[in-house]
C-alpha positions as CSV (number, residue, x, y, z in Angstrom):
1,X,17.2,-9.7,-21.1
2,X,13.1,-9.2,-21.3
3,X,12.9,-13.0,-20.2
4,X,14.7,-13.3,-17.5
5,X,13.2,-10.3,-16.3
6,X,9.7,-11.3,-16.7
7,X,10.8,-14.7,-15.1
8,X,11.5,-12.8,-11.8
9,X,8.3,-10.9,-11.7
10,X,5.9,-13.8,-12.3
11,X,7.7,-15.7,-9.3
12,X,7.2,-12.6,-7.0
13,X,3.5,-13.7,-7.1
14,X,4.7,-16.6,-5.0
15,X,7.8,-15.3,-2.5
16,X,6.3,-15.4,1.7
17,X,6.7,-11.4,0.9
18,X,3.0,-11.4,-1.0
19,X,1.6,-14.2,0.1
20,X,1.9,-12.5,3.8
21,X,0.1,-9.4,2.0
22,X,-2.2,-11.9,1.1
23,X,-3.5,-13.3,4.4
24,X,-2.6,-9.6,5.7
25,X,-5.5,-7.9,3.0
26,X,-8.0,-10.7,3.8
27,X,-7.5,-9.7,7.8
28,X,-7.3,-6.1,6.8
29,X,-11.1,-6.1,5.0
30,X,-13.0,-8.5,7.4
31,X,-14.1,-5.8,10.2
32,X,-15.2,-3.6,7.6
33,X,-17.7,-6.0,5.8
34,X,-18.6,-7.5,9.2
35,X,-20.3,-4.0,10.1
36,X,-21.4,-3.3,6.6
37,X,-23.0,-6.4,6.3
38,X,-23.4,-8.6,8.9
39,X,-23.7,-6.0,12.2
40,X,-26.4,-4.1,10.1
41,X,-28.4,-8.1,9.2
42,X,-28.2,-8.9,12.9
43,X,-29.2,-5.5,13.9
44,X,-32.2,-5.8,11.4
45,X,-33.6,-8.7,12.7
46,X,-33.7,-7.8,15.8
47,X,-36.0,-5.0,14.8
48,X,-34.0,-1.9,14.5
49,X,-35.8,0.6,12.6
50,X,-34.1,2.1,9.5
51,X,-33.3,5.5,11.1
52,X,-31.4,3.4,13.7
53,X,-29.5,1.5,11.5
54,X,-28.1,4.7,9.3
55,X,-26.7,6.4,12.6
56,X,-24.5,3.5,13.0
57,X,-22.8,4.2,10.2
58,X,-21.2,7.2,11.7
59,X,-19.0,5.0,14.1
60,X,-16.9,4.5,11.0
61,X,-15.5,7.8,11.4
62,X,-11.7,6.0,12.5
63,X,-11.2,5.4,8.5
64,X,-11.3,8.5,7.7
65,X,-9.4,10.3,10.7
66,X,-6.7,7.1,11.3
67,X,-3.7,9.5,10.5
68,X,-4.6,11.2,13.5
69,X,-3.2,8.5,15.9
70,X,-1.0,6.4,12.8
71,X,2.3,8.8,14.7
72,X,1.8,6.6,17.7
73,X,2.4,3.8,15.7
74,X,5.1,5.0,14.2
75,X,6.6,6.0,17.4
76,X,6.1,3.3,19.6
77,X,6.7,-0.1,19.6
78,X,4.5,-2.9,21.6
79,X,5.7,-6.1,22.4
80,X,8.8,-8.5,21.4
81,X,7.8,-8.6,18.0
82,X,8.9,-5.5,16.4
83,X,7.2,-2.1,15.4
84,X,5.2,-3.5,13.0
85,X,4.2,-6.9,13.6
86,X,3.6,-6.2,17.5
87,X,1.1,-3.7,16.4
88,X,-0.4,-6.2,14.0
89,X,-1.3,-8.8,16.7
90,X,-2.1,-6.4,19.3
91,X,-5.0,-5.2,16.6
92,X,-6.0,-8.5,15.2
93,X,-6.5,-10.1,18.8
94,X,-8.4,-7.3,19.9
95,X,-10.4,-7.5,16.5
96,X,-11.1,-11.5,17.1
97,X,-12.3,-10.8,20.9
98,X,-14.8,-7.9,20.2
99,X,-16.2,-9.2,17.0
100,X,-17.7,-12.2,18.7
101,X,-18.0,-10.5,22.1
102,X,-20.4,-7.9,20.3
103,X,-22.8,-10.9,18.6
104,X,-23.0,-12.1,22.9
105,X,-25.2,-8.4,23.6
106,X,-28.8,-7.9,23.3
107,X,-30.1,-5.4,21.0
108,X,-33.0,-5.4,22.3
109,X,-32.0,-4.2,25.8
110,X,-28.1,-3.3,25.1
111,X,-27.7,-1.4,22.1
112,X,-25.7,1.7,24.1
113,X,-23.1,-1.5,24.6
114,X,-23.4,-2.6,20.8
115,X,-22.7,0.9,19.4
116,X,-19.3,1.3,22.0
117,X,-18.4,-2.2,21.1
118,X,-18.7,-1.2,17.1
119,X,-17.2,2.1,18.0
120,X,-13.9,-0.5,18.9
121,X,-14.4,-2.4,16.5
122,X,-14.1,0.5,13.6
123,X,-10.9,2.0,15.7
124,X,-9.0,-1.3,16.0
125,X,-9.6,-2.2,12.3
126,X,-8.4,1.2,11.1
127,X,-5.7,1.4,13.4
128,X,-4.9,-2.4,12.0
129,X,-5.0,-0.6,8.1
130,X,-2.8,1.7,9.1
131,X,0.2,-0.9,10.5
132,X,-0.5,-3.4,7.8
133,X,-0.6,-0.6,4.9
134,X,3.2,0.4,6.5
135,X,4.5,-3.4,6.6
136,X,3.0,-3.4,3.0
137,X,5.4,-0.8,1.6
138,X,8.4,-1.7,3.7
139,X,8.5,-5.1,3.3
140,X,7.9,-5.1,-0.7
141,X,10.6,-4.3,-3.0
142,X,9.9,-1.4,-5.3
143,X,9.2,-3.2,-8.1
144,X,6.6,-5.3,-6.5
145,X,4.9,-2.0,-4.8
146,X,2.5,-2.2,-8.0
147,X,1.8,-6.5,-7.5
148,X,1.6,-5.6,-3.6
149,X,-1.4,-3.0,-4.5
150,X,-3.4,-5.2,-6.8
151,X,-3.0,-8.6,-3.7
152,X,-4.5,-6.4,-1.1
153,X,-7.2,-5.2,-3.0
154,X,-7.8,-8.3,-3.6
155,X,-7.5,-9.7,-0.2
156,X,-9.6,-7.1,1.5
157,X,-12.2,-7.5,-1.3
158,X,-12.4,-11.6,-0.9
159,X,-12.7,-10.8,3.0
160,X,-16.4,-9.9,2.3
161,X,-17.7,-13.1,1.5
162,X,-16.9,-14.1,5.1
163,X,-19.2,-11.7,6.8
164,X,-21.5,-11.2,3.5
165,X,-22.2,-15.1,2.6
166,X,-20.9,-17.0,5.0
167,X,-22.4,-15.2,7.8
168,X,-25.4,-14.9,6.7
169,X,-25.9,-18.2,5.0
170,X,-25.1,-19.9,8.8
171,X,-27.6,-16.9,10.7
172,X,-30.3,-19.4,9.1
173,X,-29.7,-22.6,11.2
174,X,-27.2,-21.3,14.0
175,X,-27.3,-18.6,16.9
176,X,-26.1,-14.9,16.5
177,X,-23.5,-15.6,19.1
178,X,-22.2,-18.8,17.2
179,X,-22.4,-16.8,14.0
180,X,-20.0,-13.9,15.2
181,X,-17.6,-16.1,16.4
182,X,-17.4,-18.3,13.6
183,X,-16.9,-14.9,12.2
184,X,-14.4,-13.2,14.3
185,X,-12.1,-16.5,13.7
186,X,-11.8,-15.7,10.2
187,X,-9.2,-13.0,12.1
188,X,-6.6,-15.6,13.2
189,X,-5.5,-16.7,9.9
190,X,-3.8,-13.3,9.8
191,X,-2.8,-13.2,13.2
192,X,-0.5,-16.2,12.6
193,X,0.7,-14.7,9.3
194,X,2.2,-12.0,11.4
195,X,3.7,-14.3,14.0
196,X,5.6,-16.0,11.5
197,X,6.5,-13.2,9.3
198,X,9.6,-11.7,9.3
199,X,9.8,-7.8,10.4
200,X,10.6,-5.0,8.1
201,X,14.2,-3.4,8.2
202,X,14.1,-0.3,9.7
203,X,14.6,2.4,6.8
204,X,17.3,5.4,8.9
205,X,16.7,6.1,12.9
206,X,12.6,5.5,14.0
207,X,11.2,9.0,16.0
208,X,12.8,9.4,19.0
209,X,10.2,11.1,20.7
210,X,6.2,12.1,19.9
211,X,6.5,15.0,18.4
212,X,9.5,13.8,15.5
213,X,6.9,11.4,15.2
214,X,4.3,13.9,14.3
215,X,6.3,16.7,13.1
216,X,9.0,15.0,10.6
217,X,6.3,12.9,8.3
218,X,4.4,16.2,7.3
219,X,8.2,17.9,6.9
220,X,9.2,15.6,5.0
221,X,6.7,15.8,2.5
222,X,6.5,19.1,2.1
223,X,10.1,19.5,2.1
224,X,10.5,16.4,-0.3
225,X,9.6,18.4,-3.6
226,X,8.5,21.6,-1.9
227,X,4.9,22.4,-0.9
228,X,3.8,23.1,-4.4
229,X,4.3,19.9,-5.5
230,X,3.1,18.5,-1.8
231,X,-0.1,20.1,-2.5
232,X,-0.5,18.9,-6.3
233,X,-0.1,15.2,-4.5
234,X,-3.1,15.6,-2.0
235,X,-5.2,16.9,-4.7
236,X,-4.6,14.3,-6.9
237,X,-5.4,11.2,-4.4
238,X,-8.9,13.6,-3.7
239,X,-9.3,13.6,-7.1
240,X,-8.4,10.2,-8.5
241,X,-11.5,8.5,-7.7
242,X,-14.0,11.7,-7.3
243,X,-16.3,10.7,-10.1
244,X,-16.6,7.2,-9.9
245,X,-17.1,7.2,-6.5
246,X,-19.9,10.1,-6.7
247,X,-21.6,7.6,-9.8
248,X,-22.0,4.5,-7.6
249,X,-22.8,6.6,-4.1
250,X,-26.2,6.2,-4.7
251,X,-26.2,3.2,-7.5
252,X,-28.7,1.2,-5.6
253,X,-31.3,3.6,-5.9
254,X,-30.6,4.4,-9.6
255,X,-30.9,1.0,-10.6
256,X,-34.4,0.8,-8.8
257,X,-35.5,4.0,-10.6
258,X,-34.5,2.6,-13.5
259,X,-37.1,-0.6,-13.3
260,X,-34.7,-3.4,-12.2
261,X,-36.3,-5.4,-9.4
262,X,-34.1,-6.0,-6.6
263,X,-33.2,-9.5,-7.5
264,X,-31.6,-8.4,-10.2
265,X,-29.1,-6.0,-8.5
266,X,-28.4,-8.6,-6.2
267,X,-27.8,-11.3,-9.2
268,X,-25.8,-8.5,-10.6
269,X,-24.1,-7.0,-8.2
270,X,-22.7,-10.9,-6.8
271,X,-22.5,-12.6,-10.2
272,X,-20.5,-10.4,-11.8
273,X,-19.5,-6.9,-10.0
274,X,-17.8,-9.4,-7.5
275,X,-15.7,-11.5,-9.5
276,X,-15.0,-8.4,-12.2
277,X,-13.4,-6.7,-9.3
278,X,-11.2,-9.5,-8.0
279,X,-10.5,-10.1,-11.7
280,X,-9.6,-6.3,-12.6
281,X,-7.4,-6.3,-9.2
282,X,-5.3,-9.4,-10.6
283,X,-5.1,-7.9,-14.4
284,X,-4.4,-4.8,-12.4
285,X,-0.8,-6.0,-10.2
286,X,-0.1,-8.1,-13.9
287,X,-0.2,-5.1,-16.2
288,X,1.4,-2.8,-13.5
289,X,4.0,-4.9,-13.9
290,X,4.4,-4.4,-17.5
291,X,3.4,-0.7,-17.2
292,X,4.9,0.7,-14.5
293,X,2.8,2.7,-11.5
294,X,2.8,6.1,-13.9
295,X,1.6,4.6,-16.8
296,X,-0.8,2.4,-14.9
297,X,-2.4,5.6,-13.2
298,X,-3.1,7.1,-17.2
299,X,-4.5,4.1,-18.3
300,X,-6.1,3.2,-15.8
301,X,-7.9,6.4,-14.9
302,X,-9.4,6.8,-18.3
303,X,-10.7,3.0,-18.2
304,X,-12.2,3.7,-14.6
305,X,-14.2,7.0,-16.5
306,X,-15.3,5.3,-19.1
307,X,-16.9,3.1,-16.9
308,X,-18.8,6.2,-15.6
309,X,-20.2,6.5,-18.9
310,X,-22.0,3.0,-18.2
311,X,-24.3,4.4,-16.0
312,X,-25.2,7.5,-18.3
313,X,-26.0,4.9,-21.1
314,X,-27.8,2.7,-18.6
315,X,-30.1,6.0,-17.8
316,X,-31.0,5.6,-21.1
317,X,-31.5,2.3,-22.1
318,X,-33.6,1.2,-19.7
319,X,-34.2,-1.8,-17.7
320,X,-31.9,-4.3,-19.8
321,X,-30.5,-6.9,-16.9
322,X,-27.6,-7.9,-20.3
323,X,-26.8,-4.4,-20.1
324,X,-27.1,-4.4,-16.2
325,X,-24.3,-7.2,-15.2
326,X,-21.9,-5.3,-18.3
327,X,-22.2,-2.0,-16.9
328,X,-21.8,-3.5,-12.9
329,X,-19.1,-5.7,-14.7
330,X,-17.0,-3.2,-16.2
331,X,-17.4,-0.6,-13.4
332,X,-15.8,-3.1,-10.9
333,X,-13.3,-4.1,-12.9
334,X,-12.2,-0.8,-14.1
335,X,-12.6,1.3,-10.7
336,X,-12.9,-1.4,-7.7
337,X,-10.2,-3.7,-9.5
338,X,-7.8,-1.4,-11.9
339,X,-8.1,2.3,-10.6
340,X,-8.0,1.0,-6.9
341,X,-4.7,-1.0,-7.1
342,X,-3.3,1.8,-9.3
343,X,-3.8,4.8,-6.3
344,X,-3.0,2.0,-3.6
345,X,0.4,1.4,-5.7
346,X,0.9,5.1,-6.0
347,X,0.2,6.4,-2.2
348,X,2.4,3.4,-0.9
349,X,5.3,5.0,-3.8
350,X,4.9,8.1,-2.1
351,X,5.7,7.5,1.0
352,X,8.7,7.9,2.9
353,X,10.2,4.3,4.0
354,X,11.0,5.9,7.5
355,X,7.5,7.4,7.8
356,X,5.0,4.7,6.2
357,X,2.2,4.1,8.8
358,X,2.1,8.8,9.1
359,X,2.1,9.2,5.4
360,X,0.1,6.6,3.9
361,X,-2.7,7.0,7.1
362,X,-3.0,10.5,5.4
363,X,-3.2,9.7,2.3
364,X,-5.3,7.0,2.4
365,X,-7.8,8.8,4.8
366,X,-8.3,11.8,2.0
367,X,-8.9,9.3,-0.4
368,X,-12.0,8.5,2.0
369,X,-13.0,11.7,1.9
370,X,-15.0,11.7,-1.1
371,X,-16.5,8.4,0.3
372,X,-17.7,10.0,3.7
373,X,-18.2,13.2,2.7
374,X,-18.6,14.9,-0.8
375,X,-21.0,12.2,-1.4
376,X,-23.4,13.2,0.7
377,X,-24.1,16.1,-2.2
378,X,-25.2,13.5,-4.6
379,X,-28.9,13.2,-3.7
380,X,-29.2,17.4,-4.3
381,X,-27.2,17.2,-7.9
382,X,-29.0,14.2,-8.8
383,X,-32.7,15.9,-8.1
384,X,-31.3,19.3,-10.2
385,X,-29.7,17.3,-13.2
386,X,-31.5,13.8,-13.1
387,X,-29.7,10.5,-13.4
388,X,-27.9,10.6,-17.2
389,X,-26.7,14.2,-16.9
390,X,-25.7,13.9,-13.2
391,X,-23.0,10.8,-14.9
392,X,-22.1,13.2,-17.6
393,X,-20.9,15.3,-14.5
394,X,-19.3,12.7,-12.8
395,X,-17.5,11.7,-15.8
396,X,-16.2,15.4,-16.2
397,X,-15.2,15.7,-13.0
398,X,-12.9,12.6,-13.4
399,X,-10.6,14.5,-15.7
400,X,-9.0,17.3,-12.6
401,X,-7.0,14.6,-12.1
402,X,-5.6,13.1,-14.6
403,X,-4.5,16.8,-15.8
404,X,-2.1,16.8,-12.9
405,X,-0.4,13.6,-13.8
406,X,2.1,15.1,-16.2
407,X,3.3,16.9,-13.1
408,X,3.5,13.5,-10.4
409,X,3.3,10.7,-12.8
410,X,4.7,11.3,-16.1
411,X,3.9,9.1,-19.0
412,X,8.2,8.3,-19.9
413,X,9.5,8.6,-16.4
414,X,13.2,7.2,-15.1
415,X,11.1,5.7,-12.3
416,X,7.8,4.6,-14.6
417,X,8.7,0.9,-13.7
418,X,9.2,1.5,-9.5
């Protein structure tokens, strides 16, 4: 019986399912990185001070408050091709046209412009995360929720190379303007993915009017298992990632304190953080497989806080670039790679099929929370503890959560495997 089983997993890797999560991830990450890291090169050159740059990163607010606006999307439906899919193209048009409209301003005398046109840019690609994170979890079956987590972690992840690399490498011999569109193109690949993809079945009667749209998602989770348990569940996706994402918030900076020249973070942090994470994501959807989501999120958690403990040994050891790449190795594989696909695979479980872009917008917004906010606490802890008791913290602090899996994820579960 195993082999037969097994048989049908491995060929899941290559049904037009995934491999539309696939081109959907890649589309999903590439306005992201294109702000992170091409807006802010282009910006640079032009002479932007650093003060300048840093307020831009507040028109990235939309990833954190999507689930605001994600009941519209649930709602309402926008052209002939379906709820989901006529969202997606709406989105990823609008994404291809801005993105290399925004490389035709002048920073120099239209930076107003540039900060409205990056203010679109960071609504449409949220608003794009929260259709494609629905189609995600609708159109997988349950037992490939787990292998559908790991792909778009992937995807989104590979997406930066485009902006990061790519982008960059062609600023060199070619205009700004050619650059961005070159760019913005990357954004079509996914655009005919979702023409030629099939549209999810529709899971019991969509909202009939705004306010089922708004009111029934929240209901229905609190209702599901009572608020109790409701609440345990938001806590937990806070929680899952607290520590490691407080570790790297400022990892730059401890690296430099710690005597590495900035060569070496870069040959690190592109050598091996990059591929560890694409590599941990893959392991990740395999072993899920073999796992099951609960087990996944135990094993995987304690993996992603040993990896804290890394940084607390790097604080000690000193500037060892052998010791560098393993700790940025391990830390990517373990958190960016395993621990992401695992709380991806979980908050898409978690959802109700009827409600998918509500529910999931929410709870992949509080898992930004700790991102956008709690992080911003590091640089006081860090100047109270210094850098190897500060990790010791962050490594405590990555235990809250795994104390509530008993009660949402338990080890020998009659669902362990969905």
């Amino acid at each position: 019986m195993a082999a037969p089983e097994r048989e049908r997993h491995w060929l899941s890797y290559l049904n037009g399912r995934t491999v539309s999560i696939l081109f959907l991830g890649f589309s999903s990450g590439l306005p992201l990185y294109t702000l992170i890291y091409l807006m802010q090169a282009w910006l640079a050159k032009s002479g932007l001070d650093v003060k300048a740059l840093g307020l831009f990163a507040l028109v990235t607010f939309p990833y954190t408050f999507k689930f605001l606006w994600a009941p519209f999307m649930d709602r309402y439906t926008i052209g002939p091709l379906g709820r989901r899919r006529g969202w997606m193209a709406l989105t990823q048009i609008g994404l291809f046209l801005v993105i290399g409209g925004l490389g035709m301003l002048d920073p120099k005398l239209e930076l107003t412009l540039i900060a409205v046109f990056v203010g679109v840019i960071a609504f449409l690609s949220a608003s794009q995360d929260v259709v494609i994170d629905a189609y995600r979890r609708e159109i997988l079956a349950e037992d490939e929720q787990g292998l559908g987590a790991a792909i778009i972690v992937n995807a989104y992840k590979a997406a930066s190379l485009i902006p990061s690399a790519l982008g960059l490498v062609l600023a060199d011999t070619m205009s700004w303007q050619a650059v961005f569109w070159i760019v913005a193109a990357f954004m079509l690949p996914g655009f005919v993915c979702t023409l030629l993809a099939r549209e999810p079945a529709v899971y019991g009667a969509p909202p009939k009017n705004l306010q089922e749209a708004v009111v029934l998602p929240f209901r229905e989770f609190i209702l599901r298992d009572g608020l109790k348990q409701a609440l345990i569940i938001i806590m937990f996706v806070l929680l899952y990632k607290i520590g490691d994402s407080m570790a790297t918030a400022l990892s730059t900076k401890f690296f430099l304190d710690v005597g590495f020249t900035t060569k070496q973070i870069g040959l690190a942090a592109n050598a091996t953080g990059w591929w560890a994470s694409l590599a941990g994501g893959a392991v990740g959807g395999i072993w899920m497989i073999k796992l099951g989501i609960n087990r996944a999120l135990w094993v995987f958690g304690v993996l992603q806080a040993i990896a804290i403990l890394g940084f607390a040994w790097l604080a000690r050891g000193g500037p060892d670039p052998v010791l560098l790449s393993a700790v940025f190795g391990f830390e990517a594989f373990a958190s960016l790679g395993l621990g992401s696909a695992a709380l991806v695979a979980f908050m898409s479980r978690a959802t109700d099929p009827r409600y998918t872009a509500t529910q999931y917008a929410l709870f992949s917004s509080l898992a930004a929370v700790p991102r956008t906010f709690i992080n911003s606490s590091v640089g006081y802890i860090v100047a109270e503890t210094g850098w190897f008791w500060f990790f010791i913290v962050c490594f405590i602090l990555a235990f809250p959560a795994m104390m509530m899996l008993p009660k949402i994820a338990p080890w020998n579960s009659a669902n362990e495997k969905a």
